[in-house]
C-alpha positions in Angstrom: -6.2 39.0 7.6 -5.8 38.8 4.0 -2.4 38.4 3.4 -2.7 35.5 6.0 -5.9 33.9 3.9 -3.3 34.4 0.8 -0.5 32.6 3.0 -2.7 29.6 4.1 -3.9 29.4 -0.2 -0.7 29.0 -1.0 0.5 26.1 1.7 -2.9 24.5 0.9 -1.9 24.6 -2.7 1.8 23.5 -1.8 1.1 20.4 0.3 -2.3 19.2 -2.1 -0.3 19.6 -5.2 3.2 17.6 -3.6 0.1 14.9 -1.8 -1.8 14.6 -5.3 1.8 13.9 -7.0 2.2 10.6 -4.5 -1.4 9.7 -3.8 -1.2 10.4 -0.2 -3.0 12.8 2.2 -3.3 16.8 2.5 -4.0 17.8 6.1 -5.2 21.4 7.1 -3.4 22.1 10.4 -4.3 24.7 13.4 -2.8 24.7 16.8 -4.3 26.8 19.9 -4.7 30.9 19.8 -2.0 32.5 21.0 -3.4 35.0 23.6 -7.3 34.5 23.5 -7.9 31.7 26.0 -5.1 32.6 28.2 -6.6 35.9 28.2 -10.3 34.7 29.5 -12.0 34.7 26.1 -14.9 32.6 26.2 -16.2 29.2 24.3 -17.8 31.0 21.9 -15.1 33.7 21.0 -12.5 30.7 20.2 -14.8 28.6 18.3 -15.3 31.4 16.5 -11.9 32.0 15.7 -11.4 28.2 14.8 -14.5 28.0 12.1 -13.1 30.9 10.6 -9.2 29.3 10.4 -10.4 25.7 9.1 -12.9 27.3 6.4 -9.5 27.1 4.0 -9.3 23.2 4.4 -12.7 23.0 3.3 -12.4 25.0 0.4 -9.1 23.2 -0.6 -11.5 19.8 0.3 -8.4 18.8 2.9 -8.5 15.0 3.6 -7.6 15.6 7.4 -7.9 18.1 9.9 -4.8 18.5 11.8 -5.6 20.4 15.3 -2.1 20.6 17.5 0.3 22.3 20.0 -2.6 22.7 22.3 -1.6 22.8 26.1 -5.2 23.0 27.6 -7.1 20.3 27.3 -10.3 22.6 27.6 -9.4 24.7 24.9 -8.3 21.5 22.6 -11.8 19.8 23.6 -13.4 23.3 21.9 -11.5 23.0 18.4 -12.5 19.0 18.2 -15.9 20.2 18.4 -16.0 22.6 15.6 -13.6 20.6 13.4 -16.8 17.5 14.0 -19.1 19.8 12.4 -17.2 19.6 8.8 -18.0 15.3 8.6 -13.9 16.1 7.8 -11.6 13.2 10.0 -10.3 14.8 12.8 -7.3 14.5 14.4 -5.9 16.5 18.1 -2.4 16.7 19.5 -1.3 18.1 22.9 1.9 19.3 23.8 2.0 18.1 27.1 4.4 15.6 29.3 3.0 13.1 31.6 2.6 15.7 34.0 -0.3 17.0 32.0 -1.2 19.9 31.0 -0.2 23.4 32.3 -3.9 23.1 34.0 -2.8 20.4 36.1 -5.1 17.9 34.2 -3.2 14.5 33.9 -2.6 13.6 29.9 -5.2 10.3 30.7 -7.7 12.8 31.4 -7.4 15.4 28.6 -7.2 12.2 26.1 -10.9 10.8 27.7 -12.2 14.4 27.4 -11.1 14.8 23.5 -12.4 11.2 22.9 -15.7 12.3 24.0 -15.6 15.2 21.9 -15.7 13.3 19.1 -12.1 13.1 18.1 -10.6 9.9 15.7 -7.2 10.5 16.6 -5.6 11.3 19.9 -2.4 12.1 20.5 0.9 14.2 21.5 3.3 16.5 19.4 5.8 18.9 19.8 7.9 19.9 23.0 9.0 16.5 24.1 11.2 13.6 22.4 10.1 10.4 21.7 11.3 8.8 25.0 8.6 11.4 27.0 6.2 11.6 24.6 5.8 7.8 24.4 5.5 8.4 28.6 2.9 10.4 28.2 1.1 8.2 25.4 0.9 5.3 27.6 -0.9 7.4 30.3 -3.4 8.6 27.8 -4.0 4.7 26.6 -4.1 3.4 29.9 -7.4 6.0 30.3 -8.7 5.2 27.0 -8.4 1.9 27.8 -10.0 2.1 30.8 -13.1 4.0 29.8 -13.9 2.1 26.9 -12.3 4.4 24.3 -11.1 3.7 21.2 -9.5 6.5 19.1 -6.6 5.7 17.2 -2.9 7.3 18.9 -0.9 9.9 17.1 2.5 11.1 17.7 4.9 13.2 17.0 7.7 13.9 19.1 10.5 16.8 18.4 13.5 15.4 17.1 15.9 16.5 19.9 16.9 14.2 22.9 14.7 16.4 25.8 15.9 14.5 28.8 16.2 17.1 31.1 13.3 19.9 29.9 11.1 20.9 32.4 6.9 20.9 32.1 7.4 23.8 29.1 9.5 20.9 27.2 12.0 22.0 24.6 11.3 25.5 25.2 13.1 25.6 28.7 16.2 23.9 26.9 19.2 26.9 26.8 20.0 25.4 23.6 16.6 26.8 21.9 16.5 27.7 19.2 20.0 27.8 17.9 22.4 25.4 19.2 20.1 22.2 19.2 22.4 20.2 17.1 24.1 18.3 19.6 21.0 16.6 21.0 19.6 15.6 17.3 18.2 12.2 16.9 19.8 9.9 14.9 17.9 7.5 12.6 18.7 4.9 14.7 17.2 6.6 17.4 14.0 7.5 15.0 13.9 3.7 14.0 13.8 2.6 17.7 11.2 5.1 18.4 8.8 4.2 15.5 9.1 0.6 16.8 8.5 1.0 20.2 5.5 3.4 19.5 4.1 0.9 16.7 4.4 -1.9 19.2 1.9 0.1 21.4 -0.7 0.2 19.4 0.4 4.3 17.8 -0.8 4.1 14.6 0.0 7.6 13.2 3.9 7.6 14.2 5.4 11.1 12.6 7.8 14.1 14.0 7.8 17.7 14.4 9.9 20.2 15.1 13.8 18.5 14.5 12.2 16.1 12.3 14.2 16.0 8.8 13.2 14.1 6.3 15.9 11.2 7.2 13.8 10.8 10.1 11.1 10.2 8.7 12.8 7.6 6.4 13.7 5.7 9.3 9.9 5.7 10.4 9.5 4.4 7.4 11.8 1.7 6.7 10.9 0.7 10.4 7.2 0.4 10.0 7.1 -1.5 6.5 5.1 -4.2 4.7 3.9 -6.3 7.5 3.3 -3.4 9.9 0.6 -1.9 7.6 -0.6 -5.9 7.3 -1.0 -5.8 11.0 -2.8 -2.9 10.9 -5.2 -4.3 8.9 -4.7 -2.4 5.8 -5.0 -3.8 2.1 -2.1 -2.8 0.0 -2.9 -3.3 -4.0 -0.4 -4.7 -6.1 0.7 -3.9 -9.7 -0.4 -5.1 -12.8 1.8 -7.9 -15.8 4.5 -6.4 -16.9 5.3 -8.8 -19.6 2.3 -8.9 -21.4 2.1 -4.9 -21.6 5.3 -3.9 -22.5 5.0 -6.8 -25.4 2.6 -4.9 -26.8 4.4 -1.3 -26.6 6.9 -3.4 -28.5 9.8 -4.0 -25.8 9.3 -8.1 -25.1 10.0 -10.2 -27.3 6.9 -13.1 -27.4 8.5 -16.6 -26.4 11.3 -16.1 -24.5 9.5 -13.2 -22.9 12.8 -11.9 -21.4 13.3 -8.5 -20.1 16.3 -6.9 -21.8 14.4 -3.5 -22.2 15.2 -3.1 -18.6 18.9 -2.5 -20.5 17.5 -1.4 -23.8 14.9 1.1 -23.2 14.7 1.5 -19.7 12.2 4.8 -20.1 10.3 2.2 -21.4 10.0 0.4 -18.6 10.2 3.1 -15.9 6.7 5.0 -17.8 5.1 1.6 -16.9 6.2 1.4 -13.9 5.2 4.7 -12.9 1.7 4.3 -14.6 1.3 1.5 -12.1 2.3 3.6 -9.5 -0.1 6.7 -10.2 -2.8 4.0 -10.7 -2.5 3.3 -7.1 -0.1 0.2 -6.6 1.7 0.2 -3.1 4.5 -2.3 -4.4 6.2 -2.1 -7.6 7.5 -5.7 -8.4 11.3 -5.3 -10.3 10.8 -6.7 -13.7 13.3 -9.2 -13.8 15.0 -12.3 -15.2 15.0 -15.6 -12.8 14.7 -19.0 -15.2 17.5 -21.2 -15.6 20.8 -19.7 -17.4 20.5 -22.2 -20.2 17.6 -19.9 -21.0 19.5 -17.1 -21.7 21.8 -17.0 -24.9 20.7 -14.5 -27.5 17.3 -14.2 -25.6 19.4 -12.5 -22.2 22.0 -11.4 -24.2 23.4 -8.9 -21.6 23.2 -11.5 -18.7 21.4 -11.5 -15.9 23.2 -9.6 -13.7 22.9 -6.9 -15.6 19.1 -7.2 -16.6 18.4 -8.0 -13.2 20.5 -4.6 -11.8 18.8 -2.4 -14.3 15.4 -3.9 -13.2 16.3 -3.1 -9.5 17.3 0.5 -10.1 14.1 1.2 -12.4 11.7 -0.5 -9.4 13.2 0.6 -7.1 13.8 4.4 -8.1 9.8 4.7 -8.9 8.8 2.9 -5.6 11.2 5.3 -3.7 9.1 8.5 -6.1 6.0 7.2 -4.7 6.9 6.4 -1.3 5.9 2.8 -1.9 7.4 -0.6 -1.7 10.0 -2.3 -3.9 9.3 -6.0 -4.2 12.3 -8.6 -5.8 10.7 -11.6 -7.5 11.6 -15.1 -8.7 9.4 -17.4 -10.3 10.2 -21.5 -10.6 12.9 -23.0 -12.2 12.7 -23.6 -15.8 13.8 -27.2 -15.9 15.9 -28.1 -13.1 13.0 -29.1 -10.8 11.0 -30.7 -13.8 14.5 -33.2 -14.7 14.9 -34.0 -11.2 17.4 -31.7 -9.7 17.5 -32.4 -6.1 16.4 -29.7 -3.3 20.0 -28.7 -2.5 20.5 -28.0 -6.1 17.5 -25.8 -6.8 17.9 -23.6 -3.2 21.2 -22.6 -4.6 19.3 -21.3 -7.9 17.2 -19.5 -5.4 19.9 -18.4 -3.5 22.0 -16.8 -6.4 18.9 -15.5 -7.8 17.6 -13.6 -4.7 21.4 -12.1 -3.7 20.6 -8.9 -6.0 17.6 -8.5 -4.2 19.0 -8.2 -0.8 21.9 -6.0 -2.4 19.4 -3.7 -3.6 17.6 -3.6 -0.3 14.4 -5.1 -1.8 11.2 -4.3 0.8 10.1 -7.7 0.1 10.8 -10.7 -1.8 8.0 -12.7 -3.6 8.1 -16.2 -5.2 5.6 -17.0 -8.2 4.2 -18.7 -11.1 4.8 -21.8 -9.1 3.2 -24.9 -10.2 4.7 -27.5 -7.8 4.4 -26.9 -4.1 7.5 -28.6 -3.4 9.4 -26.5 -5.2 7.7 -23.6 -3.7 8.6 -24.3 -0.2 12.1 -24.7 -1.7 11.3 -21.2 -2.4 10.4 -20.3 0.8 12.9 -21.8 2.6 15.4 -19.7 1.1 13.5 -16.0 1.4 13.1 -16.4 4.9 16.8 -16.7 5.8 17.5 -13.1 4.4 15.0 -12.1 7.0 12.8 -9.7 4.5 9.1 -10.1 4.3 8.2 -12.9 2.3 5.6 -13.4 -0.3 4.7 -16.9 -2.1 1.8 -17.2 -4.8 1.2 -20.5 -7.1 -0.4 -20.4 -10.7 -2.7 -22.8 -9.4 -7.0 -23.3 -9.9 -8.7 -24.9 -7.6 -7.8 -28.5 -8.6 -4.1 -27.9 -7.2 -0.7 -28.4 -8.2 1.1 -29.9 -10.9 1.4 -33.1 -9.0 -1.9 -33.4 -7.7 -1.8 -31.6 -4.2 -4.8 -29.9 -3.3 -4.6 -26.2 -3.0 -5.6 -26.1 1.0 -2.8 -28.2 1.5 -0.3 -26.0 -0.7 -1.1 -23.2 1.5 -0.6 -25.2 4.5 2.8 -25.9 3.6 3.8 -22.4 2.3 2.9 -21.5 5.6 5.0 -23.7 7.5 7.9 -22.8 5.6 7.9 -19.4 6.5 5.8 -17.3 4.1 4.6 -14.2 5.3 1.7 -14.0 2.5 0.4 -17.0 0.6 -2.0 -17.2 -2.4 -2.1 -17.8 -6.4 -1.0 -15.3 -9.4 -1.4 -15.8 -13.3 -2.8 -18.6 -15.5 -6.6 -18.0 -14.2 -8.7 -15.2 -13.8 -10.0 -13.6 -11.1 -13.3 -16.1 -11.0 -11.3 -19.1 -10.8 -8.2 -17.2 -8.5 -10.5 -16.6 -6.0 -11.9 -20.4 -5.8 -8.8 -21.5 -5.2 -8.0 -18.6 -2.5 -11.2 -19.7 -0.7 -10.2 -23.4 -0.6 -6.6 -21.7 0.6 -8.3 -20.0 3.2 -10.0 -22.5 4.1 -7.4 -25.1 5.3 -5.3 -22.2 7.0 -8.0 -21.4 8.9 -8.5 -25.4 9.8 -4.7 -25.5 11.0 -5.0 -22.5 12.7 -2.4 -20.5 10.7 -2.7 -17.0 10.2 -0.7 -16.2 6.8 -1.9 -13.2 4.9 -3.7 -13.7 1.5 -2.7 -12.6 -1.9 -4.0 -13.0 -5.3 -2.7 -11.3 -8.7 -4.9 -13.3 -11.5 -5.1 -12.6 -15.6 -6.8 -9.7 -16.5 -8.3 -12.4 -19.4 -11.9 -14.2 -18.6 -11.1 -18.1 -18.8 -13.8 -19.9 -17.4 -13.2 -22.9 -20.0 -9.9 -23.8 -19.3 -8.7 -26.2 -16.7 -4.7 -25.7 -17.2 -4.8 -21.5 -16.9 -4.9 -19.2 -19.9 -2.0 -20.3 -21.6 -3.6 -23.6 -22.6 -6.3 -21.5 -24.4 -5.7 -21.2 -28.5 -5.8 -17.0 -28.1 -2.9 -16.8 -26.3 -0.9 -15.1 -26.8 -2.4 -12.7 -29.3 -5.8 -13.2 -29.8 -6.6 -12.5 -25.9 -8.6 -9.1 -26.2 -12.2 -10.1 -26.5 -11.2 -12.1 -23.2 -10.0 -8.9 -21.4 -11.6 -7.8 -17.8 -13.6 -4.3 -18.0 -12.9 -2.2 -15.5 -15.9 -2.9 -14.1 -15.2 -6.9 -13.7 -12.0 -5.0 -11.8 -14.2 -3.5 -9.6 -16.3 -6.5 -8.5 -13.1 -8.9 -8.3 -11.4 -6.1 -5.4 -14.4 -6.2 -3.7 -14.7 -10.1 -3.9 -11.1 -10.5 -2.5 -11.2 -8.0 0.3 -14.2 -8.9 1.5 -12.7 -12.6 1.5 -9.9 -11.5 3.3 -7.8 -11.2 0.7 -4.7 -8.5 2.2 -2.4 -8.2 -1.2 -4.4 -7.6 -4.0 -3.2 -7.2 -7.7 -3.3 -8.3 -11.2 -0.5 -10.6 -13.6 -0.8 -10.8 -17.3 -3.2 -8.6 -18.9 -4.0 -6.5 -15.8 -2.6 -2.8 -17.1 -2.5 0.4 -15.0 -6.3 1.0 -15.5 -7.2 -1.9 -13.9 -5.2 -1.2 -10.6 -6.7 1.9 -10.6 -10.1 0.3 -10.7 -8.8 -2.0 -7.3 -7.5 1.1 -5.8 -11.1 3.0 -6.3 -13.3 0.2 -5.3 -10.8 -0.1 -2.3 -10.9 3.5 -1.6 -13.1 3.8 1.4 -10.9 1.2 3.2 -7.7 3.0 1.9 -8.9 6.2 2.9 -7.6 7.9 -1.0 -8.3 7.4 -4.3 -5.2 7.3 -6.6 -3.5 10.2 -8.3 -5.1 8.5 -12.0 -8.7 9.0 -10.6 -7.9 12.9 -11.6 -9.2 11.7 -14.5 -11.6 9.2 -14.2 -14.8 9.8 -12.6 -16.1 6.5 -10.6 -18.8 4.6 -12.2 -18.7 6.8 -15.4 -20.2 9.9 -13.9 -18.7 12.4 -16.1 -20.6 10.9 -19.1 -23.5 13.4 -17.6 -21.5 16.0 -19.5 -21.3 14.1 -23.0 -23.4 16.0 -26.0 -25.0 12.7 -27.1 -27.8 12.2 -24.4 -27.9 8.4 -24.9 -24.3 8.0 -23.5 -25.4 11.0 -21.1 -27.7 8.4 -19.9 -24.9 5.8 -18.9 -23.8 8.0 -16.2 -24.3 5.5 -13.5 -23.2 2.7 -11.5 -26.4 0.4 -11.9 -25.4 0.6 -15.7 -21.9 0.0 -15.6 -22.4 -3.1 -12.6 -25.3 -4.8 -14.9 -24.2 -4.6 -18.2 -23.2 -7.3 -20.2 -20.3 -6.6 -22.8 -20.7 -7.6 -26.4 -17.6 -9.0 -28.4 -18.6 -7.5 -31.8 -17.6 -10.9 -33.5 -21.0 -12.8 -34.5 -18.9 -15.9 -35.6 -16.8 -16.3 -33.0 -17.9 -19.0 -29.5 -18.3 -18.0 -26.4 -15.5 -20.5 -25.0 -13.2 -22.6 -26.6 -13.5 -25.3 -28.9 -11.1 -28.4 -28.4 -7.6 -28.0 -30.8 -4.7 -29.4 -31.2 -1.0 -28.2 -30.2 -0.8 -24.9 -32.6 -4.0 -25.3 -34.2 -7.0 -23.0 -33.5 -10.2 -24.4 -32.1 
């Protein structure tokens, strides 16, 4: 018993460390006894036996218990309610076929029974492929359904075709255990499976025995972006590249182009994966997309090659994290402004966005658009690579550049195709989220059902009309303007609870402010990022400081009501009116 207590340590050590390294989830797993209940021991003999297995999860503070391979839907109905008793999610497979299980109970049945036990999650594993396993799902959500049930489905099928197994599944196969290959899935057979299992409603879509990591891959690139929309998740965004690697001395103020993606690419790839460990589910590529007559000396290595470098940087930390790799373009630099025609401009769009589909990009997004025109341009374009398609304006509430409202820019993004619509840069998040509700607003009018997105400054900028770069601190006087984390906090909350989907920061957000979305979102994400190792939520740790008045700050109502001083007695609250390079 203690070698297996040492055993289970180390696999709870293994799979917390690898989940903690990606900011996902560490389940504790047990599956049904091997002899007792076949054996007659009672209710009270197995439960026994399952507090004692599960007591390793909660001393290793498991996020999820995993209870599976059960083929009694009596004995599975037991461990669901001992695994209740720990307030711990809970989650219950069967290895069954839709013949049910081997005591003759049909799989709609045994799914009704665990729902009533309490379980969250519902489901089948093991023994079957994907084809029978789905069978038997449908059975169990047909009950479910039926009775007024809602626990979310689970699956996870072996990764062997299992056509012809009889009620004991794989196990009855003459190929078990060591000549399997020939009926391995391929990952076009995993992709087809996590499709037709995600169109049914399965929202926890995995694999066991068979299952290789390519499989799960396909799962993956199968259920992606707009999937997790569907489901009605909120993915956070990362934070402005620009402005933070400027001041880790990499961009060059002005022409603000991204050579260090060729330069110093380590650089580049520590921010990226500070982003990441703060929590971001997309990692935009930081790349080059004005007009070519902006390169010269300022893109002196060309855009190709900036644009490849930034790809494989994204991309490569994205793939680390098990997250998403977004390609961006932003406006045109002049050719819209000097009257370039549409036809002229999509082919800008359509050279620019080619690297993105060669690099397999999970989605594209347009932004920093001013003119909606130009942005439906935009659209137009993204949509015909048939990736998921993001579109964001750095607009207030007033609208665009050429007087359109903002309800009406969002109604037209929307035609055109865009998956997500909404605003990034130039205001912060008071004034990004004005214009998001008026967004909302005239979707909801028309009827259109676009997701919402919003990435603002991380800079306050209540007294400016034309966005933050029309204030006389940018672009290096901008601290005293800069968001807390706590402002952070407030803004996620704001935006989710407006129905905000996509939710990030632009210039001035850096990684500890998309670790403040990713906190404040944590009971709707279910996880708190990998960077909350080290940060305790609303300061708590401070209880542990030696000086007892910052002792005292170890609370939310002090952090949420405090209002910051600048420390500059001379200096206004807004801005004064100036001149073109002058200060106020």
């Amino acid at each position: 018993l203690q070698q297996n207590d040492e055993i289970n340590q180390s696999a709870c050590d293994l799979a917390k460390g690898v989940a903690q390294e990606g900011g996902v989830f560490a389940a504790g797993s047990i599956c049904q006894t091997a002899k007792l209940y076949v054996n007659g021991a009672g209710k009270e003999k197995i439960q026994k036996r399952f507090e004692e297995q599960i007591q390793i999860f909660l001393k290793n503070d498991m996020d999820l218990l995993i209870a599976e391979f059960f083929e009694y839907g009596e004995e599975a109905e037991w461990v669901v309610e001992v695994m209740k008793t720990t307030g711990k999610p809970t989650a219950i497979t069967m290895c069954i076929g839709p013949q049910g299980d081997f005591a003759n109970v049909s799989p709609g049945e045994c799914a009704v029974r665990l729902a009533r036990a309490g379980a969250d999650i519902v489901g089948v594993n093991c023994k079957f492929d994907p084809t029978t396993s789905i069978k038997t799902l449908i059975l169990m959500k047909e009950a479910l359904d039926k009775e007024g049930l809602s626990p979310h489905l689970m699956i996870q099928p072996v990764g062997y075709h299992t056509p012809d197994a009889g009620r004991a599944g794989f196990a009855s196969l003459p190929e078990l255990p060591f000549a399997l290959e020939p009926r391995t899935l391929t990952r076009w057979d995993a992709h087809k499976y996590a499709r037709q299992a995600y169109d049914m409603g399965v929202r926890f879509i995995g694999g066991c025995c068979g299952f290789e990591p390519y499989h799960i891959r396909a799962i993956a690139e199968e259920t992606g972006i707009l999937e997790r929309l569907n489901a009605g998740e909120v993915l956070v965004g990362d934070g402005g590249m620009t402005y933070a690697l400027e001041k880790r001395g990499y961009v060059k103020a002005g022409p603000w182009t991204p050579e260090c993606n060729v330069e110093h690419p380590d650089g580049v790839r520590q921010l990226h994966r500070e982003f990441l460990r703060a929590g971001a589910d997309v990692i935009q590529g930081f790349t080059f997309s004005m007009d070519d007559d902006l390169g010269g000396d300022h893109a002196k290595y060309g855009t190709q090659r900036i644009n490849q470098a930034a790809c494989d940087l994204a991309k490569g930390v994205a793939q680390e994290g098990g997250v998403y790799f977004a390609g961006c373009i932003c406006q045109t630099a002049f050719l819209y402004q000097k009257g370039a025609g549409k036809d002229v401009v999509m082919k800008k769009f359509r050279d620019e966005i080619e690297i993105f589909v060669q690099n397999d990009a999970d989605i594209l997004i347009g932004e920093f658009f001013a003119n909606v025109e130009e942005a439906a341009w935009a659209v137009e374009v993204m949509t015909s690579t048939g990736k998921p398609v993001a579109i964001t304006m750095q607009i207030g509430p007033q609208g665009d550049m050429q007087n359109v409202p903002s309800g009406e820019c969002a109604v037209r993004l929307a035609r055109a195709g865009a998956d997500l619509v909404g605003v990034n840069c130039c205001f912060d998040p008071e004034k990004s989220l004005q214009t998001i509700s008026l967004m909302k607003e005239a979707l909801d009018k028309e009827g259109l059902k676009t997701y919402l997105m919003v990435q603002p400054v991380g800079y306050h900028t209540p007294d400016t009309e034309k966005g933050f770069v029309d204030l006389p601190e940018t672009p290096f006087a901008l601290e005293p303007r800069t968001l807390t984390r706590w402002d952070v906090h407030k803004y996620a909350r704001r935006a989710y609870d407006m129905g905000v989907r996509y939710i990030g920061g632009c210039c001035g957000f850096q990684p500890y402010h998309i670790r403040a979305i990713a906190e404040e979102l944590a009971p709707e994400r279910g996880r708190l990022p990998a960077a909350s190792e080290k940060h305790s939520p609303w300061g708590e740790a401070l209880k542990h400081h030696s000086v007892d008045s910052i002792r005292a700050r170890a609370n939310r109502a002090y952090w949420e009501n405090l209002k910051p001083a600048s420390g500059r007695p001379f200096c206004p609250s807004f801005s004064g009116p100036r001149g073109s390079g002058q200060p106020q």
